[in-house]
C-alpha positions as a Markdown table, in Angstrom:
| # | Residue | x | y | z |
|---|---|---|---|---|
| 1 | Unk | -75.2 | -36.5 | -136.9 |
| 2 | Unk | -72.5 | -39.4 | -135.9 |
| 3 | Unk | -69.9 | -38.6 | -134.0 |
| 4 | Unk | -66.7 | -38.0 | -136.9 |
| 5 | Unk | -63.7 | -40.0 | -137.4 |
| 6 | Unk | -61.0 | -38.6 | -135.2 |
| 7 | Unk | -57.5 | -38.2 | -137.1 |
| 8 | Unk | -54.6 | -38.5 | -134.5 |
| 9 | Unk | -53.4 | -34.9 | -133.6 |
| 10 | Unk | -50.6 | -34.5 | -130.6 |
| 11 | Unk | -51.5 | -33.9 | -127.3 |
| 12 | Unk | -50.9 | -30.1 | -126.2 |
| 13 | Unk | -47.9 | -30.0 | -124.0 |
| 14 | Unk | -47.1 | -27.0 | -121.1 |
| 15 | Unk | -45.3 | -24.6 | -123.3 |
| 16 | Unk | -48.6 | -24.8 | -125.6 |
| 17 | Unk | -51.2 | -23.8 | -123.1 |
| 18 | Unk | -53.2 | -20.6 | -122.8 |
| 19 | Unk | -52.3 | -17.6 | -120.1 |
| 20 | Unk | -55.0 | -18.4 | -117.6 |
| 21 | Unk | -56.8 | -15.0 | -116.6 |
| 22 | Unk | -57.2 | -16.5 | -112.5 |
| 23 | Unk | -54.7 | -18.0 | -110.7 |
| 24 | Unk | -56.6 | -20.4 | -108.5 |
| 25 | Unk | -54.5 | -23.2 | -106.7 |
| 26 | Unk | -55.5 | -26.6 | -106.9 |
| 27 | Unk | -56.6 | -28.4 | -103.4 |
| 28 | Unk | -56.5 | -31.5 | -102.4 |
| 29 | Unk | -58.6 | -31.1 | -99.8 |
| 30 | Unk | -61.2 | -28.8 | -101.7 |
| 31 | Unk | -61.0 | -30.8 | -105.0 |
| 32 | Unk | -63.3 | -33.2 | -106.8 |
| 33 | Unk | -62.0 | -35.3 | -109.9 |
| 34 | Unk | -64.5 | -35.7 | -112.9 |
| 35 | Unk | -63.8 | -38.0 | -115.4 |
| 36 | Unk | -65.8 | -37.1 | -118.2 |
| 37 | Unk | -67.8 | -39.1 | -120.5 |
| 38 | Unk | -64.6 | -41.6 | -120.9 |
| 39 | Unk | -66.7 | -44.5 | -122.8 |
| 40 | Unk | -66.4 | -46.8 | -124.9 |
| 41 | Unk | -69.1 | -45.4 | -127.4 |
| 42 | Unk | -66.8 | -41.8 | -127.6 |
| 43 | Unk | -63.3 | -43.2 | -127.9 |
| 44 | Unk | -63.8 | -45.5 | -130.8 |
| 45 | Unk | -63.8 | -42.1 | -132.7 |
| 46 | Unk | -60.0 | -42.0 | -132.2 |
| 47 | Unk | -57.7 | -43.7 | -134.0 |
| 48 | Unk | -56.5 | -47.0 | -131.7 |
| 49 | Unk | -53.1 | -46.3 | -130.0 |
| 50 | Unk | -52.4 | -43.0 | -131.6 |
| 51 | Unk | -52.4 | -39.3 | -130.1 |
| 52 | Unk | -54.5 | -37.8 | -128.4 |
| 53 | Unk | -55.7 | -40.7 | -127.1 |
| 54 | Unk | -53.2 | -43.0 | -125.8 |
| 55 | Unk | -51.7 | -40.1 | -123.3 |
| 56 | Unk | -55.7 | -39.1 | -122.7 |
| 57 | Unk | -55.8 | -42.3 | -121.0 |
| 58 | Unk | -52.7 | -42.7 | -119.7 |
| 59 | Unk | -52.8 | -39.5 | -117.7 |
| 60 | Unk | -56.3 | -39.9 | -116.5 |
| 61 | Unk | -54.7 | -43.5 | -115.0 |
| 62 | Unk | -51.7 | -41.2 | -113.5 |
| 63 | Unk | -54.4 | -38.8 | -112.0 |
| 64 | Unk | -56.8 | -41.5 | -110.6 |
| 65 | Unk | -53.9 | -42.9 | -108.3 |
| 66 | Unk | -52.8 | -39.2 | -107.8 |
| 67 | Unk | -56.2 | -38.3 | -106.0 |
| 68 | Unk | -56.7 | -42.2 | -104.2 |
| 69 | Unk | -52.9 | -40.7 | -102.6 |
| 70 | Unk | -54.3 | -37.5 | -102.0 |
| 71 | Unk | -57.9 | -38.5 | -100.4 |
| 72 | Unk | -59.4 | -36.6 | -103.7 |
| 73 | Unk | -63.2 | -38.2 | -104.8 |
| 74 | Unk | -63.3 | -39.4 | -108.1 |
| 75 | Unk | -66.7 | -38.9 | -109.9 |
| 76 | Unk | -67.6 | -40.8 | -113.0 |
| 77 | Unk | -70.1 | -39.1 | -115.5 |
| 78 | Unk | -71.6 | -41.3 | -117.7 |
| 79 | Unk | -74.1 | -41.4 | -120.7 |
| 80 | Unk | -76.9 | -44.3 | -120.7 |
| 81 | Unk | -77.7 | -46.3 | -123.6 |
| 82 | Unk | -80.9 | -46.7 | -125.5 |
| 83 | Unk | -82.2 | -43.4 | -124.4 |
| 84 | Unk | -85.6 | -42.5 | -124.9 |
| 85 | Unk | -86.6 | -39.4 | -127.7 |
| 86 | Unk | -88.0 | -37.8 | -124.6 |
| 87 | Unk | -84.9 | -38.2 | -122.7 |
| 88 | Unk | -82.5 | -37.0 | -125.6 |
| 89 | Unk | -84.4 | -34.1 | -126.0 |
| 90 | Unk | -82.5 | -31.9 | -128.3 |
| 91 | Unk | -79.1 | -33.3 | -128.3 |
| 92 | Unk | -81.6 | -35.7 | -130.7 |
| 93 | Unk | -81.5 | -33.0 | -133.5 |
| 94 | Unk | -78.0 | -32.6 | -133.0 |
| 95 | Unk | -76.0 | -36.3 | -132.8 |
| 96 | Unk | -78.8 | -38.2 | -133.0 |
| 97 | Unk | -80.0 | -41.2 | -130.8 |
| 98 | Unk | -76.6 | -41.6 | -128.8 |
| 99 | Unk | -75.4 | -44.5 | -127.2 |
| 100 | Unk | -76.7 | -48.1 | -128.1 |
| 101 | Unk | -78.2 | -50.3 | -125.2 |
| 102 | Unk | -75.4 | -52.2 | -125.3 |
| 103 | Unk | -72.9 | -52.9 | -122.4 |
| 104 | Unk | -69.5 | -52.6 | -124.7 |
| 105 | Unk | -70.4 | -49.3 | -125.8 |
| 106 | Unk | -71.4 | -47.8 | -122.4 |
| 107 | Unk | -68.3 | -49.3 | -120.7 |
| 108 | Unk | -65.5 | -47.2 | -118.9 |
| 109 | Unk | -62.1 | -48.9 | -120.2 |
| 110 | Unk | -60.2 | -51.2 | -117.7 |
| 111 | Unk | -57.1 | -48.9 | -117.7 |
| 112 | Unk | -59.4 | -46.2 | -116.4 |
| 113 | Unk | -62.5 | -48.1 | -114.8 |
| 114 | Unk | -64.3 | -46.8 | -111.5 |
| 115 | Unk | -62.5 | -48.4 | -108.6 |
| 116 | Unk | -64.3 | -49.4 | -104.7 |
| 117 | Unk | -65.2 | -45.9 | -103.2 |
| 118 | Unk | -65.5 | -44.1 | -107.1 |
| 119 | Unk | -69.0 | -42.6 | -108.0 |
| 120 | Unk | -70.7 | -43.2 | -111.5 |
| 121 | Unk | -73.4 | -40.3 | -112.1 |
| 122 | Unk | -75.7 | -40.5 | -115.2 |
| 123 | Unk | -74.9 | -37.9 | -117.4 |
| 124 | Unk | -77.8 | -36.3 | -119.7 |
| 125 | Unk | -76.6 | -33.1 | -121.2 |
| 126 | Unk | -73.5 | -31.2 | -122.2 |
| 127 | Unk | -73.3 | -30.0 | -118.8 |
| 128 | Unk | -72.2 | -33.0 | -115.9 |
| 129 | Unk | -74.2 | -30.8 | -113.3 |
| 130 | Unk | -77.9 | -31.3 | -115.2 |
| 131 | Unk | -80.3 | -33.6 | -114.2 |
| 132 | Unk | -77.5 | -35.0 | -111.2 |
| 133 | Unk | -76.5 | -34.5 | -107.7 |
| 134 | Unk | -73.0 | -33.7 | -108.4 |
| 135 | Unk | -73.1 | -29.8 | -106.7 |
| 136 | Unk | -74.9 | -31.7 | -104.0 |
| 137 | Unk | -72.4 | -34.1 | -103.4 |
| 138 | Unk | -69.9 | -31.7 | -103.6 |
| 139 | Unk | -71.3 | -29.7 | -101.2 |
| 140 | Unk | -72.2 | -31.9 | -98.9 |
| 141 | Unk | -68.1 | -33.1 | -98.9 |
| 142 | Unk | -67.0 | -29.5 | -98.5 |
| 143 | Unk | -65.5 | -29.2 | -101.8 |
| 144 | Unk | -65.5 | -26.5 | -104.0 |
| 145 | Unk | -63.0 | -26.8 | -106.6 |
| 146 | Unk | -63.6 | -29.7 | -109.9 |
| 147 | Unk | -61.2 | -31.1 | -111.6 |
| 148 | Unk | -62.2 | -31.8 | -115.6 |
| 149 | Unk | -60.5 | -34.7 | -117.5 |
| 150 | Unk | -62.1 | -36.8 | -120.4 |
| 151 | Unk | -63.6 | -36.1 | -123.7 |
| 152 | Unk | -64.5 | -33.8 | -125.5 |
| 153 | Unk | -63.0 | -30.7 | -124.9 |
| 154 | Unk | -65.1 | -28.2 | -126.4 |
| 155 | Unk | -68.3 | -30.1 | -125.5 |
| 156 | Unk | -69.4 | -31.4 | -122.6 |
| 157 | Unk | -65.9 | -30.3 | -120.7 |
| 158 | Unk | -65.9 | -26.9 | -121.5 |
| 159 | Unk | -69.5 | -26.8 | -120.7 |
| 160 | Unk | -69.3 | -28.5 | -117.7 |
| 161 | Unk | -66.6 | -26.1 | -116.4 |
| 162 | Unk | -68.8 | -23.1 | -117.5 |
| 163 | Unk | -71.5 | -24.7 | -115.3 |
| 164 | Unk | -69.2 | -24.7 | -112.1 |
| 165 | Unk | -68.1 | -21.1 | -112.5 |
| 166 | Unk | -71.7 | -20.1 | -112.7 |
| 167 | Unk | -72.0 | -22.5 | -109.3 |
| 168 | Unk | -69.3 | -20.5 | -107.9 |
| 169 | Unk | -67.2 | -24.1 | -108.4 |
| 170 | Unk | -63.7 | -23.7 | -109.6 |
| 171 | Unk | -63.0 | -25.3 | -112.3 |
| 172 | Unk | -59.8 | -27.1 | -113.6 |
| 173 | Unk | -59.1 | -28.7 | -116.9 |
| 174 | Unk | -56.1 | -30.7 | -117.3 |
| 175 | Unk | -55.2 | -30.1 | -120.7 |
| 176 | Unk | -53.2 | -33.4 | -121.8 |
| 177 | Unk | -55.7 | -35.7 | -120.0 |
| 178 | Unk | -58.6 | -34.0 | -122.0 |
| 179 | Unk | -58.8 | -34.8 | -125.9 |
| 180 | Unk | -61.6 | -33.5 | -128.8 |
| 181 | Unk | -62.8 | -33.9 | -132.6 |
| 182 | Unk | -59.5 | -32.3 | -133.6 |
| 183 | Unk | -56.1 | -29.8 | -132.3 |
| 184 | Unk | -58.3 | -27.1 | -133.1 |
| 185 | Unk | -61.5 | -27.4 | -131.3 |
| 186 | Unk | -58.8 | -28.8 | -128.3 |
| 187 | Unk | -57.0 | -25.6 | -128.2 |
| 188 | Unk | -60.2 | -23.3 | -128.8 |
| 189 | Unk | -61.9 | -25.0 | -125.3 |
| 190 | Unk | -58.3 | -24.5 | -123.3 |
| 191 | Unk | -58.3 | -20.7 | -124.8 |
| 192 | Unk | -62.0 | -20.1 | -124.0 |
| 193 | Unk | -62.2 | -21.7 | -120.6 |
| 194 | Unk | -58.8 | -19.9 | -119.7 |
| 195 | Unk | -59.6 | -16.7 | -120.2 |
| 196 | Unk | -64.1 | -17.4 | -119.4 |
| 197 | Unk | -64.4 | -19.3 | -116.1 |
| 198 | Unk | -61.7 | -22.0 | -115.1 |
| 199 | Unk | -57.4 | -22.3 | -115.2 |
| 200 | Unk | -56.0 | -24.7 | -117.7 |
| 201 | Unk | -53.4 | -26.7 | -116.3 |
| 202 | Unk | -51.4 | -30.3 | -117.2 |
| 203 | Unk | -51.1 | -33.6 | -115.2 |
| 204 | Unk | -47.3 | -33.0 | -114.1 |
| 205 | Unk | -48.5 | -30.1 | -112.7 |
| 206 | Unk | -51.8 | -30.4 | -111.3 |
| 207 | Unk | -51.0 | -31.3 | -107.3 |
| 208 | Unk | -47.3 | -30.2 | -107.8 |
| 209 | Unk | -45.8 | -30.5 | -104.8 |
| 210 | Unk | -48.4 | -32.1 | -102.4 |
């Protein structure tokens, strides 16, 4: 299965989001930022210059210079290209052979590139925590709280932010600096990880006040 072609829907705004079940407080000092899967190879899905994707990447700039103020790690996950059957394994049967071996495809854009002092971990499944030394790095930092941005929202996002519950890692997800296959599945990952294992939150508000 190909990824689909993604219609433009509008970014979800604060009056739209989901009553969070915790109320964990974002920390500078405790936080990690993960940009997720932000590649090439996933955002020519969207629509060019349309919603959800143009504020998507605009706030994920916003937060990046955020968190270089703040003296918060930025972590990259990315997919490789040309993967291997074996190293597919069953997201094979499910969206087929993934990214191409091919630099354009695998690229971060410029407006949201890794900058000197970023990390770029390989990313193999759903979850950003498989197969890397994320928790590892995080421990070893002293943080204990991840901030999700990136795509998509009920994938890989919402998976990853199950993971770091289950890691007793709090997780974040900053709901118009996230975007998805549609409004629906975007709203259905805010509602699930709201009220399953993380607080759903927006870039204005994210480090309000720090």
């Amino acid at each position: 299965m190909a990824l689909p072609a993604i219609a433009p829907y509008p970014m979800p705004e604060a009056g739209d989001l989901p009553a969070n079940r915790v109320d964990w407080t974002p920390d500078p000092d405790r936080a990690v930022l993960l940009v997720h899967d932000l590649q090439n190879y996933f955002l020519r899905a969207f629509t060019p210059d349309t919603s959800p994707v143009t504020e998507l990447l605009a706030n994920v700039a916003r937060l990046k210079k955020e968190c270089a103020r703040l003296g918060v790690p930025v972590v990259y996950s990315a997919q490789p290209g040309g993967q291997t059957p074996a190293e597919r394994g069953l997201q094979q049967d499910f969206w087929g052979p993934g990214l191409p071996d091919d630099e354009q495809a695998k690229a971060i854009p410029e407006a949201v590139a890794p900058e000197a002092g970023d990390t770029v971990l390989t990313k193999w499944k759903y979850s950003a925590f498989v197969r890397s030394d994320l928790a590892e790095r995080m421990a070893a930092q002293g943080r204990d709280q991840l901030v999700i941005v990136g795509v998509y929202a009920h994938i890989g996002v919402m998976m990853t932010a199950c993971d770091a519950w289950m890691r007793d890692i709090k997780a974040f997800l900053v709901a118009d600096a996230l975007a998805d296959f549609s409004e629906r599945d975007h709203r259905t990952a805010l509602e699930w990880a709201a009220a399953k294992c993380a607080v759903v939150t927006t870039t204005d508000r994210l480090f309000e006040g720090k």
